[in-house]
C-alpha positions as CSV (number, residue, x, y, z in Angstrom):
1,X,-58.7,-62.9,-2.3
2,X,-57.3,-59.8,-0.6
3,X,-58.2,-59.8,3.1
4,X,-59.4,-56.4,4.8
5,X,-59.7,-55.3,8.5
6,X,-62.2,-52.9,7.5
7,X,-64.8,-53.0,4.5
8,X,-65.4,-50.3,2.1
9,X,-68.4,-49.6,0.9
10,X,-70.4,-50.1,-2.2
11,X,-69.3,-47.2,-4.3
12,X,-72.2,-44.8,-5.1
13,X,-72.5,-42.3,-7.6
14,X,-72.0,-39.0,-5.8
15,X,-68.3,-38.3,-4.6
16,X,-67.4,-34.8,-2.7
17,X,-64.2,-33.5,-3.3
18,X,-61.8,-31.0,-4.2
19,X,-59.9,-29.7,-7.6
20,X,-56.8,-28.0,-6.6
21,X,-55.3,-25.5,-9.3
22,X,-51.6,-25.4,-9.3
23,X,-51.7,-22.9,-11.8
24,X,-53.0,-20.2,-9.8
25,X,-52.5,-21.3,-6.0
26,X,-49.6,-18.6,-4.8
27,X,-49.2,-20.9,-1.5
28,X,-50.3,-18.3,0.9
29,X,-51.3,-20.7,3.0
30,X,-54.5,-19.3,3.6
31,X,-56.1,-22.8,3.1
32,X,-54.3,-24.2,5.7
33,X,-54.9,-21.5,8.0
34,X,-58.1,-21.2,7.8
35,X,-58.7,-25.5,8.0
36,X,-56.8,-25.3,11.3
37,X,-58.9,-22.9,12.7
38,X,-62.2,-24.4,11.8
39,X,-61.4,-27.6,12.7
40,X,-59.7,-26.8,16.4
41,X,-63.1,-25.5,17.8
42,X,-65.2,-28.4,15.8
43,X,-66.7,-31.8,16.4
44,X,-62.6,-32.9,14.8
45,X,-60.2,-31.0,16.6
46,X,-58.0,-30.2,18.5
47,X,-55.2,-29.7,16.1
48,X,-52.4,-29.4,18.9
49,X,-49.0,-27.9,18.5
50,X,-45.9,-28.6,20.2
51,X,-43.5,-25.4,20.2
52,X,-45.4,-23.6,17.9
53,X,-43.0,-20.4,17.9
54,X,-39.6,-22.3,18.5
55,X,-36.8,-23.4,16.2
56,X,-38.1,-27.2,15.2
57,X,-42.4,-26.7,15.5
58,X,-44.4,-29.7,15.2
59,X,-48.4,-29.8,14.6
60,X,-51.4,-31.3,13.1
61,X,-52.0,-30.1,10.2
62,X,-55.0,-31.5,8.0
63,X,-53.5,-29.4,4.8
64,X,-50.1,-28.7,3.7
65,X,-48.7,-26.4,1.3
66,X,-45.7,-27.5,-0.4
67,X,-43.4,-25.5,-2.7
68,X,-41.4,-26.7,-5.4
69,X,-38.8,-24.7,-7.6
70,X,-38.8,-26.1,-10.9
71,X,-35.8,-25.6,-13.4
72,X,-35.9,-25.0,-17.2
73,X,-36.2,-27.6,-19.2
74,X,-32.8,-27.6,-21.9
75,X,-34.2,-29.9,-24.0
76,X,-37.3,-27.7,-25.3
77,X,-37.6,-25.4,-27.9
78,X,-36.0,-22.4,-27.7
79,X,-38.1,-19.6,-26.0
80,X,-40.0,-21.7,-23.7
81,X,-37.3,-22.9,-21.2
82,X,-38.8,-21.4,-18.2
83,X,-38.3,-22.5,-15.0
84,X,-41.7,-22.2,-12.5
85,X,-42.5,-22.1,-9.3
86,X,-44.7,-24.6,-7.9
87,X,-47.1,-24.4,-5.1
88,X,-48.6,-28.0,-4.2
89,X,-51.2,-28.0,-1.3
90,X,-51.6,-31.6,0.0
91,X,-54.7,-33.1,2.2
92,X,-56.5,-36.4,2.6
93,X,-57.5,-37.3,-1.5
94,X,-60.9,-39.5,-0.2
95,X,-59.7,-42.7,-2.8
96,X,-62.5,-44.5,-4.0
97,X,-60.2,-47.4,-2.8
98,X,-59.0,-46.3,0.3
99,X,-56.5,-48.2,2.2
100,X,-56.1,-46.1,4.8
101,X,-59.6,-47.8,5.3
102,X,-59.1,-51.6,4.7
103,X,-55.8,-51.9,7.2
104,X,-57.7,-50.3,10.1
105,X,-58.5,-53.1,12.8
106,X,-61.2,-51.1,14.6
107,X,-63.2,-49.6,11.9
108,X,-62.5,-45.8,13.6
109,X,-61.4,-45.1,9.7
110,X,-64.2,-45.7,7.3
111,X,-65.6,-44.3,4.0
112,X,-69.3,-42.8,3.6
113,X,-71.7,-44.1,1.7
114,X,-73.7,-41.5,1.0
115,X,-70.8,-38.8,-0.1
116,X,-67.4,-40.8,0.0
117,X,-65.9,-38.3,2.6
118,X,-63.4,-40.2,4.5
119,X,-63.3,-40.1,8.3
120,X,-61.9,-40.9,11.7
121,X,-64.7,-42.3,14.4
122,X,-62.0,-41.0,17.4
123,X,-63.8,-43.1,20.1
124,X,-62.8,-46.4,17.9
125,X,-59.1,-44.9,17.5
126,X,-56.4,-46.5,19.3
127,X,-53.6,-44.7,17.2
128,X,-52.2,-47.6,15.7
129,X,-51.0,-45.6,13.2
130,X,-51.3,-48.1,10.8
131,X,-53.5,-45.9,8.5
132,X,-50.9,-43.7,8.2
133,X,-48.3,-46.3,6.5
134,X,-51.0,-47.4,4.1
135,X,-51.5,-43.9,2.8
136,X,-49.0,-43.3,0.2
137,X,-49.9,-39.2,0.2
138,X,-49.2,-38.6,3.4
139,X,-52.3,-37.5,4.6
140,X,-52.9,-38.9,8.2
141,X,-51.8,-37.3,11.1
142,X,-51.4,-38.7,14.8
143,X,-52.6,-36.0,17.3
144,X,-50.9,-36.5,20.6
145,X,-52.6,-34.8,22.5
146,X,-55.6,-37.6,22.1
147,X,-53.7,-40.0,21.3
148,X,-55.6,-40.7,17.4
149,X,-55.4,-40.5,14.0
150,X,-56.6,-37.3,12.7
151,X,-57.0,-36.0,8.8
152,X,-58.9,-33.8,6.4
153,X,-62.9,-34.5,6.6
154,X,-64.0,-31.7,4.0
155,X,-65.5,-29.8,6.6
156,X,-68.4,-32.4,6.8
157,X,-69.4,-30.2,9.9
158,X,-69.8,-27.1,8.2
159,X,-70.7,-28.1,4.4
160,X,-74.2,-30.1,5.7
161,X,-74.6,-27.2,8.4
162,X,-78.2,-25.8,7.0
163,X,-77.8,-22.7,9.7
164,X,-75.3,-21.0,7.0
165,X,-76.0,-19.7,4.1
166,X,-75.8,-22.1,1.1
167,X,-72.9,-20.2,-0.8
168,X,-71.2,-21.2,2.7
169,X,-71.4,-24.3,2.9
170,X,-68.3,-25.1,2.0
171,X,-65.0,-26.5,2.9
172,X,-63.2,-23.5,4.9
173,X,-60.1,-24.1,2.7
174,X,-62.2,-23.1,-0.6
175,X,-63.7,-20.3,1.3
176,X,-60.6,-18.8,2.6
177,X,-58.4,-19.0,-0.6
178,X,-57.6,-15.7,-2.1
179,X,-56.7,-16.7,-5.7
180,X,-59.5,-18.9,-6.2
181,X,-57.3,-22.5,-6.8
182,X,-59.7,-24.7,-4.7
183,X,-62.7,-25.8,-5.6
184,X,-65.5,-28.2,-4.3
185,X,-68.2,-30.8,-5.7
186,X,-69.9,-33.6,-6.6
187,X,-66.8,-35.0,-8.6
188,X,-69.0,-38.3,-9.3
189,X,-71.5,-35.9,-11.2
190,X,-70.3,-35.8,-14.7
191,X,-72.0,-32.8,-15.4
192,X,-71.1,-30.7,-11.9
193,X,-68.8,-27.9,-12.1
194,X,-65.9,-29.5,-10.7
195,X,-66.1,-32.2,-13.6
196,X,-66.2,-30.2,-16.1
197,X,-63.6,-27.8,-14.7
198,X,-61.6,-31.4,-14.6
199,X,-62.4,-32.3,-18.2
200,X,-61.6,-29.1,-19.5
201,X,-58.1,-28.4,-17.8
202,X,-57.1,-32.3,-18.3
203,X,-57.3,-32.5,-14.5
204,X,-55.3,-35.5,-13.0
205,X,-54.9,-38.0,-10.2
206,X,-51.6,-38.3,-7.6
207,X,-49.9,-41.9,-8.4
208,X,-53.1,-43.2,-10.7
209,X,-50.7,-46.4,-10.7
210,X,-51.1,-47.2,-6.7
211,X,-54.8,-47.9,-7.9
212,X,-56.5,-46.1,-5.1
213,X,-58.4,-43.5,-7.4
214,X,-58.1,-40.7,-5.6
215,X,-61.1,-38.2,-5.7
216,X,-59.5,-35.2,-5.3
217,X,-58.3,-33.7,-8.5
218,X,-55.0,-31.4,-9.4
219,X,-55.3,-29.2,-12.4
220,X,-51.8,-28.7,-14.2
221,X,-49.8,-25.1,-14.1
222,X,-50.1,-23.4,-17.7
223,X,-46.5,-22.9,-19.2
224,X,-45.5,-19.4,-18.2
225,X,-44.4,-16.5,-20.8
226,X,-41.0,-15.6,-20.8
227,X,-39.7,-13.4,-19.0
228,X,-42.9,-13.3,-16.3
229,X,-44.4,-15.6,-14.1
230,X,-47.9,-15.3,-15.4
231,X,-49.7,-18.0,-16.6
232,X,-50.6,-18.4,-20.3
233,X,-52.0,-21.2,-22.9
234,X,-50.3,-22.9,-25.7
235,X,-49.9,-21.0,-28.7
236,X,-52.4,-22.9,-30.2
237,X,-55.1,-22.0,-27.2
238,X,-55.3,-25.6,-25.6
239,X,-54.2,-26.0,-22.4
240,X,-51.5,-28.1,-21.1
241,X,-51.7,-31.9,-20.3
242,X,-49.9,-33.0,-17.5
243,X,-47.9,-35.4,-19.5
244,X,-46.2,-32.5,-21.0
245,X,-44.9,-31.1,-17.6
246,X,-41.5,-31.3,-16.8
247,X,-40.6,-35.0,-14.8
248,X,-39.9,-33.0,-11.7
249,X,-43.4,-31.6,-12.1
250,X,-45.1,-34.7,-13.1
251,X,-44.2,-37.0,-10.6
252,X,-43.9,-34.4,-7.8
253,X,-46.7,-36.5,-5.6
254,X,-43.7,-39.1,-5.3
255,X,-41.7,-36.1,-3.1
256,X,-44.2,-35.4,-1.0
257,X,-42.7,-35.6,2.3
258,X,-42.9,-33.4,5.6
């Protein structure tokens, strides 16, 4: 029997999330942006940063956008050897089986019942930092300024905040993006519009081997036309699945790195 610091809950039904669509996120960062300064003036900030402006910057950052060139592949049929660019935002994922969770010895990093949201409990934090190693995505991030752990809590602040309007109460990331690739739901509903946006796209988890079922969802990039960097179907109208991406492409979550 595997021994845990920290229990998990009993899993419920209803799981808030995000589907992230790498065909049409342009990596503005606006998502990132816009996270940082929601959450520096909330109940989870500060999000420090040490020499923002100079030549090496470090920060907290609860979402990261990562770009990634990727190059023709020579071995497909001629006329569709396009190389892509790829823009891959990254953020805490809120697995169903979250180790960050299990290896914490004080409980500060536990899983909701009620909606699966992921969080910190900064007053139990003693920035062990062991939450961080367990996390294969990369997703924690140690704020030195109070000396804890501090990661992506899907604007839990704002999205239960009944003093906005309901169209607003939603993760400042979805609100913020310009293109329209982030989206946010019940992804525990079958019927929500996030699932079906998931079925329908052949939507897909980071590392599904690791076992920590992820609820945040990627949507594949469409292969592009040639000659433009627009994005298009199959000839036959379907959609791409991801196990038709490039290698580069489909394991990409194994590069994720700072």
């Amino acid at each position: 029997m595997v021994q845990t610091m920290t229990d998990l809950p009993a899993r419920t039904s209803r799981r808030l999330g995000l589907v992230i669509d790498l065909d049409t996120c342009v990596g503005c960062q606006a998502c990132a942006v816009a996270c940082k300064q929601w959450n520096e003036a909330g109940a989870f900030g500060p999000l420090p940063d040490d020499d923002a402006y100079g030549r090496e910057p470090l920060g907290v950052w609860f979402n990261r956008v990562h770009s990634y060139e990727i190059e023709p592949d020579p071995g497909a049929p001629e006329g569709t050897r396009h190389g892509m660019t790829v823009h891959f935002p990254r953020s805490c994922l809120h697995c169903e089986d979250a180790a960050c969770v299990t290896v914490c010895p004080t409980g500060a990093s536990y899983k909701r019942a009620e909606d699966g949201i992921v969080l910190v409990d900064a007053d139990k934090c003693i920035g062990c930092k062991l939450c961080s190693w367990a996390c294969p995505y990369g997703a924690r991030e140690y704020g030195e300024t109070r000396g804890v752990m501090q990661k992506c809590t899907l604007c839990v602040d704002r999205i239960y905040d009944e003093g906005l309007a309901p169209d607003e109460r939603q993760p400042a990331c979805v609100l913020a993006c310009p293109s329209r690739a982030r989206h946010f739901g019940d992804l525990g509903d079958p019927h929500s519009t996030v699932s079906r946006l998931v079925a329908e796209r052949d939507g897909y988890d980071l590392m599904p081997e690791l076992g920590y079922r992820p609820t945040n969802k990627y949507l594949p990039p469409r292969p592009r036309r040639a000659g433009g960097g627009c994005a298009s179907a199959t000839s036959d109208g379907e959609t791409l699945r991801a196990d038709d991406l490039p290698p580069l492409l489909r394991w990409m979550d194994r590069l994720l790195s700072r």
